[in-house]
N, C-alpha and C positions, 0 to 999 in steps of 0.2 A: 653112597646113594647116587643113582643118574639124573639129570638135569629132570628125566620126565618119571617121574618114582609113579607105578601101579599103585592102586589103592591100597591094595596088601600087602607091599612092603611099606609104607605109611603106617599102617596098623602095626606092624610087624615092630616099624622103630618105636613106635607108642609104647609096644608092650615091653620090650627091653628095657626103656627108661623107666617105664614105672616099677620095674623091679629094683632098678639101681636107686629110684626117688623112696623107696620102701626101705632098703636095707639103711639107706642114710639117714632116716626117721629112726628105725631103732636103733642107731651107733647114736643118734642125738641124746634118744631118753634113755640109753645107758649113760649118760655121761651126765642126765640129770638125776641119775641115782647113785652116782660118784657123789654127786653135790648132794645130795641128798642124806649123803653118810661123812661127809666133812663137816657141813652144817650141824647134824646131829650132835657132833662134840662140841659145839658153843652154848653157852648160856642163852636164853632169852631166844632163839634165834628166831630168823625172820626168813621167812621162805619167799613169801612176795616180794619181789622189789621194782615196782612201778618205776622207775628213775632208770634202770639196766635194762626195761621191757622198751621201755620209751626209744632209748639209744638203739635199740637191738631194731627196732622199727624204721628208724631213722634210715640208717642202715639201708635196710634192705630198700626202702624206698630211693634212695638216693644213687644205691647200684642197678638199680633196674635196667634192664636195656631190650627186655621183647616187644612184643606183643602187647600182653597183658598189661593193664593202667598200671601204675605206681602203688596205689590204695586196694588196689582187688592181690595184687603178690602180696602186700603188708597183710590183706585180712589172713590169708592163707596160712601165713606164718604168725599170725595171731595163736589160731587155732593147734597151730605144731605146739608152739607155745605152752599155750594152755594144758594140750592133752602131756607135754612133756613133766608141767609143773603139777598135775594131779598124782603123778607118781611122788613127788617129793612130799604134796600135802594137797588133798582136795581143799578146795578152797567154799564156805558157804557164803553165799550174795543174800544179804536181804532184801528186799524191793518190795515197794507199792503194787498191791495185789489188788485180783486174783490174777490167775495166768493169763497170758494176754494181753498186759498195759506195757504202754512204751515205756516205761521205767522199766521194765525184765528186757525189752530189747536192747534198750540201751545198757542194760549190765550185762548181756549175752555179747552185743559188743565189745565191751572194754576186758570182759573176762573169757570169753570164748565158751564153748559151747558145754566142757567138760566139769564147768565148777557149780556147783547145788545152789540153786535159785530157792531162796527161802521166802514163800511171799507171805505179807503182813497184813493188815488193814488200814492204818494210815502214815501219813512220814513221822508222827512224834513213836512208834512204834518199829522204823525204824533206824531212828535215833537210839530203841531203846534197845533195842536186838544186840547192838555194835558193842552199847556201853555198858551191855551186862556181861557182854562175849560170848554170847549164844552161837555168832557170826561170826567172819572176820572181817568183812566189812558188810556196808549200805550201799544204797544210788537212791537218789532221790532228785526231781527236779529243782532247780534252782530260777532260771526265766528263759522265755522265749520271747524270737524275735519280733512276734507279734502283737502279744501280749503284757508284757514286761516281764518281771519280775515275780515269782512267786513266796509272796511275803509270808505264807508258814514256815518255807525250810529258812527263811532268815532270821525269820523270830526263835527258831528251835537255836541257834548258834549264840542266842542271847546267855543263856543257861548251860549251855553242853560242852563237855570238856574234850569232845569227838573233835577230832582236824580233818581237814581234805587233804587225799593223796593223789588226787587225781580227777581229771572232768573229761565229761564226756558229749562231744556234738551231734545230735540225733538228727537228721532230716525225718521231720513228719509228714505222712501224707496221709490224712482222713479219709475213709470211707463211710458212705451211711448202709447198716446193717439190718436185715433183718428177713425174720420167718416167712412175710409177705413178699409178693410178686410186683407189684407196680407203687409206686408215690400213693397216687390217691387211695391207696390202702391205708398211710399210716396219718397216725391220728394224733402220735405224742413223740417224740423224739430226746430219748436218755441220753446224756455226756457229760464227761468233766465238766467245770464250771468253764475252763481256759478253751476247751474243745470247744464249745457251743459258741465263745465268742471269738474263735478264731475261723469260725463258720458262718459267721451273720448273715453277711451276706448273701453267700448260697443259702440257706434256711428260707431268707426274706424271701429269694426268689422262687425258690422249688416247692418248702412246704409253709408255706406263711401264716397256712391257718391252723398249723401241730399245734400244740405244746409243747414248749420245752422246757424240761426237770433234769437238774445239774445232780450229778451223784459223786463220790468222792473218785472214781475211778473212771475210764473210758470200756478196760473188760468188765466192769461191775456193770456198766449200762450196755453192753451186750449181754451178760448175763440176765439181767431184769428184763429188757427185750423178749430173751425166750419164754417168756412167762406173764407175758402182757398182748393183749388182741389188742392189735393193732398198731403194733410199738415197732421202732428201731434206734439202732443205738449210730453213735459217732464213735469209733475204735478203729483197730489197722485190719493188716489183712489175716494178722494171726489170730484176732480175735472172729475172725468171720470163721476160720478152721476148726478153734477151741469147742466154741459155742453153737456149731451149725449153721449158720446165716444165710441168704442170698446176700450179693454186693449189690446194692439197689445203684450206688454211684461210688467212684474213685477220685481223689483230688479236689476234695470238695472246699478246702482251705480256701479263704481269699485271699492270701497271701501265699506265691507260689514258691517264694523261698522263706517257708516255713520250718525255722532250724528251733529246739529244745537244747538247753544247756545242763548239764547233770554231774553231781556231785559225788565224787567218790570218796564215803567217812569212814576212817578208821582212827584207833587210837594211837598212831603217830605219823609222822608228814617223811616222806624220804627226802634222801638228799640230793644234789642238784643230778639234772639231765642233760643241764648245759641249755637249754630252751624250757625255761619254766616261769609260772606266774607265781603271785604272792597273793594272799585273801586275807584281810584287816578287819577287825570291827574297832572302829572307834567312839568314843564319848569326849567330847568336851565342855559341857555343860549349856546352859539356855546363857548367849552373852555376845557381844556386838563381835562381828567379824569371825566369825565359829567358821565357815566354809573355807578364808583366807588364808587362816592358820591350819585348817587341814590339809591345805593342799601345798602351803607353799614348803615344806619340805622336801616332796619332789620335784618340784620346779629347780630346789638348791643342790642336789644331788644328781639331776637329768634322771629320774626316774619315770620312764610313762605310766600313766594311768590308763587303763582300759574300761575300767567302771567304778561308778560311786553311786549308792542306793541310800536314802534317809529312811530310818523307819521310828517311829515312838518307842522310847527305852520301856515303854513302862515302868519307869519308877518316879516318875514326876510330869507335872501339868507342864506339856510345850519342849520337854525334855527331849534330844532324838540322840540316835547316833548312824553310824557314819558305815557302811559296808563297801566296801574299798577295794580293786582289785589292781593289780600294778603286774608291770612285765619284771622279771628276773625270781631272785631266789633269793632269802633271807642269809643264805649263805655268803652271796656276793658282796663285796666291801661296798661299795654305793647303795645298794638295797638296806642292809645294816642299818648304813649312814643317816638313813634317809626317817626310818623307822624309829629312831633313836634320838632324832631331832624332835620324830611327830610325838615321842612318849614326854620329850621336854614341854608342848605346849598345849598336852589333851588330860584328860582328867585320868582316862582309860584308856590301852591301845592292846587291845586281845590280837596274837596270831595264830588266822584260823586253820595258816597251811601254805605251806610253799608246795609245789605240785609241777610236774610235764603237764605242757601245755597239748591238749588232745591230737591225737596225731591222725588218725584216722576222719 
């Protein structure tokens, strides 16, 4: 091509690549139905493997060298991905429904676009999708950075024999939705409980004199929207699509680095990625110095901790235990170590998943 290339041969080179960028997709997902028919003669087999997905990501991000960010060639190759490993085995996602909530975005992210989004009615459902194996996996919120912690999916880990294979980082940006044209139209304003309070402050300022009524979902309160005079909801922009909406406003969060953290459960945890975290529940009874002895285990093996959540066991007055998350893999000899000292001085030490750390 000449220093000063016409527009159409520009176009011209475009179109040759994408012929060569097409035959090299399907030499790919031939080769995932190669794998597809080796796998086949194993027991038990496991078509996902979240830990190979992670590296294979890794990868691609770390050879990058155009144009394009690091993270937009990964999503792309997410989606090769995905469309590749439908051929080996569609895969079904459960998530917190209806269509429309950031839990289905963020399992469209981590799973890409080709694998069946099964949506439920709340997170103990599913919980319960994974562990009947209706599914092959879940996503469910776990906490945000504005909000904390969302103490249902913790408390469901108290009871569930489900692990994490994987988590997922959502950047959220709130819009306020709805069938009406201007603010002083609406009168009530629907959202998740987390939604409404990670919007106080725009609320205070913009609709002060609404209402506002928390529902279990962000599309469930776009959906009640359409069916309410005078109502909008707080949801994304795909729930403004789903349901019909005007976008009355965008970014309505007070907090503008408003990230969502989300859990990927299935019934066993993969093995290392080389970059993975660990997820603990512990118990060590109601007794002086409970936090000391939780932690100093990793202190003694140089384990980090990246987070620790108390919640009530429910099974005794003042009783808690201990949600724990630490950098490495239960595989690694120092993680092990570390774990292993903590089962010496806690009553209970549940492992709820070793996992790649989110890549995307």
């Amino acid at each position: 091509m000449s220093d000063n290339p016409s527009l159409e041969s520009v176009r011209l080179r475009i179109d040759e690549l994408d012929v060569q960028i097409q035959n090299l997709i399907a030499q790919r997902a031939a080769c995932a139905l190669q794998v597809a028919e080796l796998k086949g003669r194993e027991a038990n087999t496991v078509y996902y493997r979240p830990e190979r997905e992670a590296q294979v990501l890794r990868r691609v991000m770390a050879r990058n060298c155009g144009d394009l960010e690091p993270k937009a060639m990964a999503r792309i190759f997410r989606e090769i991905m995905a469309a590749c490993l439908a051929i080996e085995q569609p895969l079904a996602v459960a998530f917190l429904g209806p269509e429309g909530t950031y839990t289905q975005e963020a399992a469209r992210k981590h799973f890409g676009q080709a694998s069946r989004m099964i949506p439920v009615t709340s997170v103990e459902d599913v919980f319960h999708e994974v562990e009947s194996e209706r599914v092959h996996y879940g996503v469910v919120a776990v906490e945000n950075s504005t909000e904390g912690s969302v103490t249902l999916t913790l408390d469901m880990f108290l009871d569930s024999s489900l692990k994490i294979c994987g988590e997922v980082a959502l950047r959220v940006r709130h819009c306020l939705l709805s069938r009406r044209d201007a603010l002083n139209e609406i009168k009530v304003v629907y959202g998740h409980q987390q939604a409404l309070a990670q919007c106080k402050n725009w609320l205070n300022a913009h609709l002060h004199g609404a209402e506002q009524i928390a529902v279990r979902s962000n599309a469930e309160a776009a959906r009640i929207a359409t069916e309410t005079l005078g109502a909008a909801a707080i949801a994304g922009e795909r729930a403004a699509e789903i349901y019909q909406h005007n976008i009355l406003a965008t970014g309505i969060e007070d907090n503008a680095n408003n990230i969502t953290r989300f859990l990927v459960l299935s019934a066993a945890f993969p093995s290392s990625s080389g970059v993975d975290k660990t997820s603990l529940l512990v118990t060590t009874g109601n007794q002086p110095g409970t936090l000391h002895k939780v932690l100093t285990p990793f202190v003694n093996h140089q384990v980090s901790m990246t987070s620790i959540e108390s919640r009530p066991s429910r099974r005794g007055t003042w009783d808690y235990v201990f949600f724990i998350d630490i950098e490495g893999h239960i595989e690694e000899a120092h993680v092990a170590a570390a774990v292993q000292e903590l089962e010496e001085t806690s009553v209970m030490v549940k492992l709820l998943g070793s996992y790649p750390k989110s890549v995307l």
